[in-house]
ROZA-328730 format. One record per residue (C-alpha): x, y negated, z. Coordinates in steps of 0.5 Angstrom, whole numbers, padded with zeros to 4 digits, always signed. Example, Ala and Ser with C-alpha at 12.3 -4.5 7.8 and 13.67 -1.06 7.14 Angstrom:
% residues 2
+0025+0009+0016/+0027+0002+0014/
This chain:
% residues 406
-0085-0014+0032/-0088-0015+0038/-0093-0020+0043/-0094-0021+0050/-0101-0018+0053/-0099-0022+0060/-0094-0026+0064/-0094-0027+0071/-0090-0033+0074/-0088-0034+0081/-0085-0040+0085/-0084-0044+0078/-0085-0052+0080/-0093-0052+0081/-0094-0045+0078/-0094-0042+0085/-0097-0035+0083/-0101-0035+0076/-0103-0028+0073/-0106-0029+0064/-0107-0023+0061/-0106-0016+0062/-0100-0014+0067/-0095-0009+0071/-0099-0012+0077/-0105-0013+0074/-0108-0008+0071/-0115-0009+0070/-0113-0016+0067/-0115-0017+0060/-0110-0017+0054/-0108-0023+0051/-0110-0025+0045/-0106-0028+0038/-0108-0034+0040/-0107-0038+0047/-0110-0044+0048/-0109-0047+0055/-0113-0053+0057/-0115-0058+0064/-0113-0063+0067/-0107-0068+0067/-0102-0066+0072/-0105-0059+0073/-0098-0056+0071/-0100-0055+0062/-0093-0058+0060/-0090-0054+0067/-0092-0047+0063/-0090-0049+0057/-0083-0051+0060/-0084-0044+0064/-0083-0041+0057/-0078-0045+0055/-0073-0044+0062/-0073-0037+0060/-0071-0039+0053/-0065-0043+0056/-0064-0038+0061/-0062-0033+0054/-0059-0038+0051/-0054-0042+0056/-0055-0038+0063/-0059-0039+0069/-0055-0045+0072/-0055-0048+0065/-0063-0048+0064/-0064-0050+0071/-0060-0057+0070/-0062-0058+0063/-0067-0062+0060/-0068-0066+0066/-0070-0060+0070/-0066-0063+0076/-0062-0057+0078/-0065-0050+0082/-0069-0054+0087/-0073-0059+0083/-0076-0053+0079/-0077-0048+0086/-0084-0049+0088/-0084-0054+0094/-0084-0050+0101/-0082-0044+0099/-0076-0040+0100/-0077-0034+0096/-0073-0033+0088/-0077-0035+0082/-0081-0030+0079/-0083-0028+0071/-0087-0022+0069/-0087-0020+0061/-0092-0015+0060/-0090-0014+0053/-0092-0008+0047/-0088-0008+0040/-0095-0005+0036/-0100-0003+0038/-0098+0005+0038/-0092+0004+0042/-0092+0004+0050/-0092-0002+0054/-0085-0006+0057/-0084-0009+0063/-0079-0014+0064/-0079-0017+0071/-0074-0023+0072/-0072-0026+0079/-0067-0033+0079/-0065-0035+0087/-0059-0039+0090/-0053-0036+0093/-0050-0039+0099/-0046-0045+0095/-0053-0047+0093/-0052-0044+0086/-0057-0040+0081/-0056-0033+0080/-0059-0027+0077/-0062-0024+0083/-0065-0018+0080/-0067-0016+0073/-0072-0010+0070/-0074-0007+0064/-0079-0001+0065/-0083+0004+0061/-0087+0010+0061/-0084+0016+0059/-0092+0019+0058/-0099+0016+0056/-0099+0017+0064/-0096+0016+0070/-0091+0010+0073/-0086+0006+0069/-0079+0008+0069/-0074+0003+0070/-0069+0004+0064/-0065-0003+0066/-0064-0004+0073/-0060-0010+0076/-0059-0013+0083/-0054-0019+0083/-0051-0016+0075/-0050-0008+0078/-0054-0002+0076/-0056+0001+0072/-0058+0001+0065/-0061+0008+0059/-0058+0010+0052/-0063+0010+0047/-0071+0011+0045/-0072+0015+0052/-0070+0016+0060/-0070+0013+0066/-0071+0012+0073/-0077+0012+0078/-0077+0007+0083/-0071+0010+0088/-0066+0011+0082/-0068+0018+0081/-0066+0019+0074/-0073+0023+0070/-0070+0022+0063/-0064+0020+0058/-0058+0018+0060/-0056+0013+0065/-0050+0009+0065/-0047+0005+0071/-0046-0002+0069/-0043-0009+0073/-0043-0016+0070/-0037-0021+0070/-0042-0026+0071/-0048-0026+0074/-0051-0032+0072/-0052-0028+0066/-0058-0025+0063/-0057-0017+0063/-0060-0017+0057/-0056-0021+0053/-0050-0017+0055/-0052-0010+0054/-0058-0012+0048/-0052-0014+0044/-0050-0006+0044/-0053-0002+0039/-0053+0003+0044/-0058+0000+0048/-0064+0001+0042/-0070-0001+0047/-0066-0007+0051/-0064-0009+0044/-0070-0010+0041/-0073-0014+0047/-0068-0019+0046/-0070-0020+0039/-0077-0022+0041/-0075-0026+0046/-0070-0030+0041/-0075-0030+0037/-0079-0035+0041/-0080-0043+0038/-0083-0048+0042/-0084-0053+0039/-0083-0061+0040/-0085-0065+0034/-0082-0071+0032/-0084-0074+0027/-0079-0080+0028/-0074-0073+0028/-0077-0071+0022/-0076-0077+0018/-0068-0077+0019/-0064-0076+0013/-0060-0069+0014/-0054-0067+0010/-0056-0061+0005/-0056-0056+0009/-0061-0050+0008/-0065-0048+0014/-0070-0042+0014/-0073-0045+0021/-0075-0050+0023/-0072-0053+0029/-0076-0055+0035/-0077-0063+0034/-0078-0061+0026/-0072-0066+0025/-0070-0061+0019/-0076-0061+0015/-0073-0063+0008/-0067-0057+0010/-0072-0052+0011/-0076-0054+0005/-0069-0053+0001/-0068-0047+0004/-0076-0044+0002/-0074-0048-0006/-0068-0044-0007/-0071-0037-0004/-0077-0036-0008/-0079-0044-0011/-0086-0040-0015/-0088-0038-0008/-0086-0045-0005/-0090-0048-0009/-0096-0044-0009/-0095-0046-0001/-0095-0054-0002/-0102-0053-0006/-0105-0049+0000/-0102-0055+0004/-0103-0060+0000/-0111-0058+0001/-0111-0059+0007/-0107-0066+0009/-0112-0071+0008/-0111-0076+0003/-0105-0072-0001/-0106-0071-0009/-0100-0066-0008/-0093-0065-0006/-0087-0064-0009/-0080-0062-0008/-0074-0066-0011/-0067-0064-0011/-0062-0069-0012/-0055-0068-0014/-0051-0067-0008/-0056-0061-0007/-0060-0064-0001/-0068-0063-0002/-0073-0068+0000/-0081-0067+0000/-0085-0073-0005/-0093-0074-0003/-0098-0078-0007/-0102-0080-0004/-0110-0082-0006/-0110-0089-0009/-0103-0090-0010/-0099-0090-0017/-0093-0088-0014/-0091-0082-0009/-0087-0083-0002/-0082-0078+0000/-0083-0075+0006/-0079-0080+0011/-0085-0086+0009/-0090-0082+0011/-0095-0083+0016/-0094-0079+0023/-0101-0075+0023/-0099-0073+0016/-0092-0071+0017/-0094-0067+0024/-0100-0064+0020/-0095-0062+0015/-0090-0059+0019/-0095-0055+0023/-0098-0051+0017/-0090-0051+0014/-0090-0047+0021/-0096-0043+0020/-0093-0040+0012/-0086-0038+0015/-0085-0032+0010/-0082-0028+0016/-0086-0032+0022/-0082-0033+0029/-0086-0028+0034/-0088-0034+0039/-0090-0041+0038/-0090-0044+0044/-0094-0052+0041/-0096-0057+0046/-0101-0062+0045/-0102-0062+0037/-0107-0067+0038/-0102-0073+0040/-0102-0077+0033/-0108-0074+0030/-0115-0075+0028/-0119-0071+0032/-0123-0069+0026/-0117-0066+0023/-0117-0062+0029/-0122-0056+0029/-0119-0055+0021/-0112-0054+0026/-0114-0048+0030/-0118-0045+0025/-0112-0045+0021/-0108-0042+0027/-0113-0037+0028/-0113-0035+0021/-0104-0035+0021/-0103-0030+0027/-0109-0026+0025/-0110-0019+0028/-0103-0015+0028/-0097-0016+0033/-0093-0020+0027/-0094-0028+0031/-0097-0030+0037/-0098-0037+0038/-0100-0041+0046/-0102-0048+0044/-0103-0054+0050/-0108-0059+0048/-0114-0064+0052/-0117-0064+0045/-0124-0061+0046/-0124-0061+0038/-0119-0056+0038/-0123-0053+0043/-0129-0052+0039/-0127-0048+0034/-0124-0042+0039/-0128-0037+0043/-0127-0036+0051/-0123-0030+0051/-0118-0035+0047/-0118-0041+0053/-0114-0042+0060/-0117-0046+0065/-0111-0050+0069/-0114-0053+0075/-0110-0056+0081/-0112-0054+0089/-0112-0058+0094/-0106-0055+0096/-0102-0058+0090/-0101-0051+0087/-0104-0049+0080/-0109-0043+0079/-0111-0040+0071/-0117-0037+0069/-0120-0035+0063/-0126-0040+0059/-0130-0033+0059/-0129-0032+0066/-0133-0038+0069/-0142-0036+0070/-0145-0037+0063/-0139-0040+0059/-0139-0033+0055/-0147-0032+0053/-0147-0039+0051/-0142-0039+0046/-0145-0033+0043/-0151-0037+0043/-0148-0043+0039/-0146-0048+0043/-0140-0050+0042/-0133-0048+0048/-0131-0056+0047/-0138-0059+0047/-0139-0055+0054/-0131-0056+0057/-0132-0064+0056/-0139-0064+0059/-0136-0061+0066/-0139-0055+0065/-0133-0051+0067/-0126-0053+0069/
């Protein structure tokens, strides 16, 4: 369990210096909410947050150097806003449940003399008590440190121990994240837990092309990122429990427009494979047959009904091969999905003002470009009069699209 109340990104590409939410440094800020939504116009750094997510996901799974490099990001330089000299800088401000005392992670990426991406320093923090400064319990500049056994303990800023037991640490390599290294050892509780949630993390890159390949059978309990194993993971929720399977392909079917019903077939070699009957014909489709706007639907509500849901989803543009009618019944049903509680977080990009349209002020972030090239972010319900015309009824996607904020 677990969510992000804030995040805080520095020198990433445009993203010069943006704050959302509730963070270390910005106290006074608002948490973030279940549901996320950032929207403005093309070019004002959407997919460059998006990929902010991502690097930090590429940095757990294969390194700095790696996540720098990979996915057409060009190398260190590329993803370093332009002009700047100082490191790349992430602030998560991260709570478990709602009773736990808030984590910060604190990460810098720079270059060495030979021009190469390293982890210059890296920093979990909490507090000790309900009040008072958060104490580091890992603490790491160029791999050495120091890092704190257990539920509690740690240091204040000058590396005095307060609490707990301190261990000295130095990693072999420090184009690593220290936290994949000690969350791996059990000893390490509050470390080890944060890794969880952050390899918990989803970002979706629906394809419905992917979709439609035939994979060997295979089953799978997650989707992958462009969807490409939709029918495993249909193979994987069938064999688990297929009275709970089906009763969650009648609740989607309800909602996919033209689909009298879907139905798993099984063949002999074990692979799965979803049939669709569609209004009008006699006989059904299977899945690779489908149209790309069904499919997407599809798979965005097979990701909404995940029995163990991943913690954040990152989606960008839904709407891309969409009906903008379908749109509003989306985010309805994404709000629905993430609830209240700290199970599933969910941050969608969209220029859809139909999708809009059936969030509050508190859910949307506007992205706007300065004159100076860099982005700045703001909540929808910070703009004069946004808030209180909402409440009045007027639609935040009718306001957005007439220009009256963003």
């Amino acid at each position: 369990m677990g969510k992000i109340e804030g995040v805080r990104i520095k020198n990433f590409g445009p993203l010069k210096d943006i704050v959302m939410g509730k963070t270390l440094s910005n106290q006074k800020g608002m948490a973030l909410g279940n549901l996320t939504a950032i929207i403005g116009p093309s070019g004002n750094g959407k997919s460059t947050l998006a990929d902010a997510f991502g690097f930090l996901a590429d940095c757990l799974e294969i390194g700095v150097e790696a996540a720098c490099d990979t996915k057409n990001r060009g190398g260190f330089q590329q993803i370093r806003s332009q002009g700047v000299e100082e490191a790349i800088k992430f602030e998560l401000y991260y709570r478990e449940t709602s009773t736990t005392r808030p984590i910060t992670y604190e990460l810098e990426i720079d270059e060495d003399g030979m021009g190469r991406p390293y982890v210059k320093e890296e920093r979990l923090r909490q507090r000790v008590e309900k009040r008072g400064w958060p104490l580091s319990f890992l603490f790491l500049q160029s791999g050495k440190g120091y890092a704190y056994e257990g539920k509690e303990g740690g240091a204040d800023d000058n590396g005095r121990s307060v609490k707990g037991e301190k261990v000295d640490v130095e990693l072999a390599d420090i184009r690593k994240l220290g936290i994949v290294t000690l969350g791996a050892m059990k000893q390490y509780e509050r470390i080890e837990k944060f890794l969880n949630f952050l390899k918990s993390w989803y970002l979706c890159y629906f394809s419905p092309d992917a979709a439609r390949s035939l994979q060997t059978a295979a089953p799978q309990p997650y989707l992958n990122r462009t969807g490409s194993n939709i029918n495993n993971v249909a193979q994987y929720m069938y064999r688990e429990n297929k009275k709970e399977f089906t009763k969650v392909l009648k609740e989607i079917q309800t909602k996919l427009p033209n689909i009298e019903k879907i139905e798993p077939v099984k063949f002999d070699n074990g692979q799965m494979m979803l049939k669709f009957w569609e209004h009008g014909f006699e006989k059904a489709f299977y899945s690779p047959k489908m149209s790309d706007g069904t499919l997407k639907l599809f798979a965005y509500y097979l990701l909404l009904h995940e029995k163990n849901p991943r913690q954040l989803v990152f989606i960008e543009e839904p709407e891309n091969g969409l009906y903008h009618q379908y749109l509003s019944m989306l985010a309805e049903e994404m709000l629905k999905s993430v609830g209240t509680g700290f199970s599933k977080q969910l941050f969608v990009t969209t220029h859809s003002p139909f999708f809009v349209n059936a969030l509050s002020p508190d859910h949307v972030w506007v992205l706007t470009k300065g004159e100076n090239g860099f982005s700045s972010i703001k909540r929808a319900s910070e703009y004069d009069f946004v808030k209180e015309l909402s409440e009045e009824g007027v639609p935040l996607g009718d306001m957005w699209y007439s220009r009256y904020f963003g």
